[in-house]
N, C-alpha and C positions, 0 to 999 in steps of 0.2 A: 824421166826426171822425177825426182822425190820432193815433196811439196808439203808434205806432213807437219815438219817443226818450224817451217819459215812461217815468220809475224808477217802479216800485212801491214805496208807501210801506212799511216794517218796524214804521212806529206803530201796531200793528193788533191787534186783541184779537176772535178769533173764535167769537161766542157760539151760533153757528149747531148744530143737533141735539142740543141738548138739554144739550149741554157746562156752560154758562152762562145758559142761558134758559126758561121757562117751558115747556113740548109742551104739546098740547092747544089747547082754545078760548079766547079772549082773556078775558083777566080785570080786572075794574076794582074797585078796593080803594076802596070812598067811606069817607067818614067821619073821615079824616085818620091811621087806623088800619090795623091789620090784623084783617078779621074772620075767626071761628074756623075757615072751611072757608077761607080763604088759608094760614092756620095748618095748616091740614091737610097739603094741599097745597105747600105750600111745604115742611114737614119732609120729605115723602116725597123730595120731590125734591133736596134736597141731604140727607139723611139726618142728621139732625141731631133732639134728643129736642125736641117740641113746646111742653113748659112753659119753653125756654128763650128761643121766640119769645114765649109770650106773657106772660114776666116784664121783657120787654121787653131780652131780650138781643141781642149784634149781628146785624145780617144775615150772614148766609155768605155769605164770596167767593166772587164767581162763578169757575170754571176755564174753560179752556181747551179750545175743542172737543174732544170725545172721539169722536164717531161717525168712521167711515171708510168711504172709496170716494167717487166722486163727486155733486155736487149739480145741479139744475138749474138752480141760482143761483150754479154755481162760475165761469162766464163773467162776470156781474154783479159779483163779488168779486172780480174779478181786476182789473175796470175801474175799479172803484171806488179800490183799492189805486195805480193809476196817475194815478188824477185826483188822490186825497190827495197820493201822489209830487209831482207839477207842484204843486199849492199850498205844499208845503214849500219846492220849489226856489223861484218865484215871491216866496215873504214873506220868507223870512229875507231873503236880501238890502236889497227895502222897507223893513225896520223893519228896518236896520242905518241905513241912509240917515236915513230917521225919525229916528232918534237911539232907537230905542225896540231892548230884549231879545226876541228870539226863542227860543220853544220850542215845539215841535210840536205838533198835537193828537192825541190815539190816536183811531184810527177800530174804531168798536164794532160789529159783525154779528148779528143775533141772529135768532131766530125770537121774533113773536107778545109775550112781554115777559120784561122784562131789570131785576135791581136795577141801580142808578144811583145816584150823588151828588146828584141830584138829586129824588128817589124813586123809583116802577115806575117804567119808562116802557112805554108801550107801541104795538105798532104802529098801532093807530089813530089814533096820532098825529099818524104820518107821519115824518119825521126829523126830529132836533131833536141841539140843542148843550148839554151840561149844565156852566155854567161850575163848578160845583163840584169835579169831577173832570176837566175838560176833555178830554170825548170825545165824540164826532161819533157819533149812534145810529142806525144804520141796520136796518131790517126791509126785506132787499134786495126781497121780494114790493112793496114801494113802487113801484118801478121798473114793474110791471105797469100798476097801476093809473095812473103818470104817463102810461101810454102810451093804455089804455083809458077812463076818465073824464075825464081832463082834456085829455086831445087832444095831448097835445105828445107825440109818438114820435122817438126818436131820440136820441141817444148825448150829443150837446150839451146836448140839455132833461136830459138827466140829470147831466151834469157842470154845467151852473146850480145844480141843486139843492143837491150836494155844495157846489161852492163857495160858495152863501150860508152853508151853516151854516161853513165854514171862515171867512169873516167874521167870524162872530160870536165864534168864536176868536182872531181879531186883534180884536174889540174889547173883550176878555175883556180880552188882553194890555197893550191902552191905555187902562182903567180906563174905557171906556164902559159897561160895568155896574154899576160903583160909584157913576159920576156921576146916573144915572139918580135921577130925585126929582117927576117929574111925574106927570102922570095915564097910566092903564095902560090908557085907551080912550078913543078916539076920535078923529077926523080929524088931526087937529094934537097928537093923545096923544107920548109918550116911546117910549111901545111903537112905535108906527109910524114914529117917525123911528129908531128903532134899527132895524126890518125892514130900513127902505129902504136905511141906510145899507150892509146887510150884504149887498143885491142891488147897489148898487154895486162894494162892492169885489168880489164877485164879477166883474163887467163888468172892475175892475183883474185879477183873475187871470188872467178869457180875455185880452184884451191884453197881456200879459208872455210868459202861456202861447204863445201865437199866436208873439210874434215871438220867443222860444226854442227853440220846439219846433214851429213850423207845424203848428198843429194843425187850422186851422178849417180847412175844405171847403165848396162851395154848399151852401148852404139851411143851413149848421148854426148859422149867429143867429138864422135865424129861427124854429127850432128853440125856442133859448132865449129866445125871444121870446113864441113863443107859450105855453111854460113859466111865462113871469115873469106872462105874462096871466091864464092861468086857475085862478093860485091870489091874484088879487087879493081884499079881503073885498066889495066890491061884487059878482062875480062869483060867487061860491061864497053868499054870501049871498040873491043874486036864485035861485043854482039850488035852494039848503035850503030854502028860507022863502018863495020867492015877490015880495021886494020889500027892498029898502036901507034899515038902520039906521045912517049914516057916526056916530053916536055909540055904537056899538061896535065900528068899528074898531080894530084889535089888526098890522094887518100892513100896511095901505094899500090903494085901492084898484089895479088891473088898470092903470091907466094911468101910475098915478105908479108902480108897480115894473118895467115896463116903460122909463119916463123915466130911472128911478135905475141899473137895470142901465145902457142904454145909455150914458149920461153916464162912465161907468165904462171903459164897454170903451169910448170914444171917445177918453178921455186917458189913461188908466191912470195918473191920480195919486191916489197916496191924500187928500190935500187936496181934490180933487174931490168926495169924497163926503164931506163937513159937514153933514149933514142938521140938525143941532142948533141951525145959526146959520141955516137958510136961511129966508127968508118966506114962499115957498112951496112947498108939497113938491110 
C-alpha cells in the first residue's frame, strides 16, 4: 500500500501508556455496573477518591498520553493516523455531494481498555465505532492479531479495518443508527445490513482513496479481501464453536462482506451500498 500523499489525520486522541487507558490485564465489568475491585482500580488510576465512583459520580476524563520515548506500536499509529487522514479527505467531499454535513471522527489509541461514550470498551473487542462520542477505538496490538489469527497480513487488510469503522461514522452522520428498528440478529437482522453497509463504504473509500492518492499496489485487495473473509460470523463461528448459527448473525457472513466491500470499491458510490432496501444481501 502507497502511504506517500496521505495527510495524517490531527482527530486523534492518544490513549496509549497508561495516559488514558486501563495497564495491566484486560478487565470485563459485567453486570451493567461497576464492581468494587473496578472501583478500586479505576480510582487508583486516575486518582480520584473511590466513594465518588461508587455514589455514582462521573467517570474521569480520560488525558492525554503521558509516557515518553518510543513505542512498538508507534509505526502502527502513525499509519493508522494516515489511513483516518484519507477517509476525511475521501467523505467530506461525498457527503457534500450527498447533500449531507460532514465532521470528522477522532480516532482513539489506547492500550487493553479505555472509558468511552459508549461504556468500557475494551480490546477484546477488537475495534469498534462508538456513535455516542463519535470515535473510532483502536487497541493497535489488533493489527497483530489481524495478521496472525485471522490470516490477512498486510497494510491494506489493515486499512479495511479502519475504514469499515469510518463507515459506520458516515452512517452515524446519515441517521443510519437512528433509523435502525429491526431485529439485532440474524441473517437478514438490521445489525448485518448496517455491517455490510459499512464494508461497503469502506470498498467507496479504497476507490476515491486509490484514484486520489494511488494508493493500491499488487496483492493489496486481496489483502482486504481476505480481511473482509475471515471476520465473517460463519467463519469465526465455525472456527469458536465448531458449526453455523445464521440466526445469530450480527455482522454477515464471509461471502456477503466480501460481496459488499467489493461492490463498493468497484463503483465508489455511496448509493451503491443500500443494504436496507436490498433483497438480498
Amino acid at each position: 500500500m502507497r502511504l506517500d500523499d496521505l495527510r495524517p489525520s490531527d482527530n486523534v486522541e492518544d490513549r496509549r501508556g497508561g495516559g488514558g487507558g486501563f495497564g495491566g490485564p484486560r478487565m470485563v465489568f459485567g453486570g451493567g455496573g461497576l464492581g468494587l475491585v473496578a472501583v478500586i482500580v479505576l480510582s487508583l488510576v486516575f486518582g480520584v477518591d473511590p466513594s465518588q465512583l461508587l455514589n455514582g459520580g462521573p467517570m474521569p476524563q480520560p488525558q492525554m498520553r503521558q509516557e515518553s520515548g518510543p513505542r512498538g506500536d508507534d509505526a502502527a499509529f502513525e499509519f493508522t493516523r494516515r489511513v483516518i487522514g484519507s477517509a476525511e479527505d475521501v467523505w467530506a467531499p461525498l457527503m457534500r455531494e450527498h447533500g449531507s454535513r460532514f465532521s470528522p471522527a477522532t480516532f482513539t489509541a489506547y492500550d487493553y481498555a479505555t472509558p468511552t461514550g459508549c461504556g468500557t470498551g475494551q480490546s477484546s473487542a477488537g475495534p469498534f465505532y462508538c456513535p455516542g462520542d463519535a470515535h473510532i477505538y483502536l487497541d493497535l496490538s489488533f493489527f497483530n492479531e489481524l495478521d496472525q489469527r485471522f490470516g490477512a497480513p498486510g497494510q491494506f487488510a489493515r486499512a479495511y479495518v479502519i475504514a469499515h469503522e469510518y463507515g459506520h461514522h458516515i452512517q452515524n452522520l446519515l441517521g443510519v443508527m437512528d433509523r435502525r428498528g429491526g431485529p439485532s440478529r440474524g441473517a437478514d437482522s438490521d445489525a448485518v445490513r448496517t455491517e455490510l453497509q459499512a464494508d461497503c463504504y469502506a470498498g467507496v473509500w479504497a476507490y476515491h482513496a486509490n484514484q486520489q492518492f494511488s494508493i493500491l499496489q499488487n496483492g493489496d485487495v486481496d489483502g482486504a479481501l481476505r480481511a473482509a473473509s475471515s471476520v465473517g460470523d460463519d467463519t469465526l463461528q465455525k472456527e469458536g464453536q465448531g458449526y453455523i448459527v445464521p440466526d445469530s448473525f450480527t455482522h454477515g457472513s464471509s461471502a456477503q462482506r466480501v460481496r459488499w466491500f467489493q461492490r463498493g470499491l468497484d463503483s465508489g458510490q455511496v448509493d451503491a451500498c443500500d443494504t436496507f432496501s436490498a433483497r438480498a444481501l
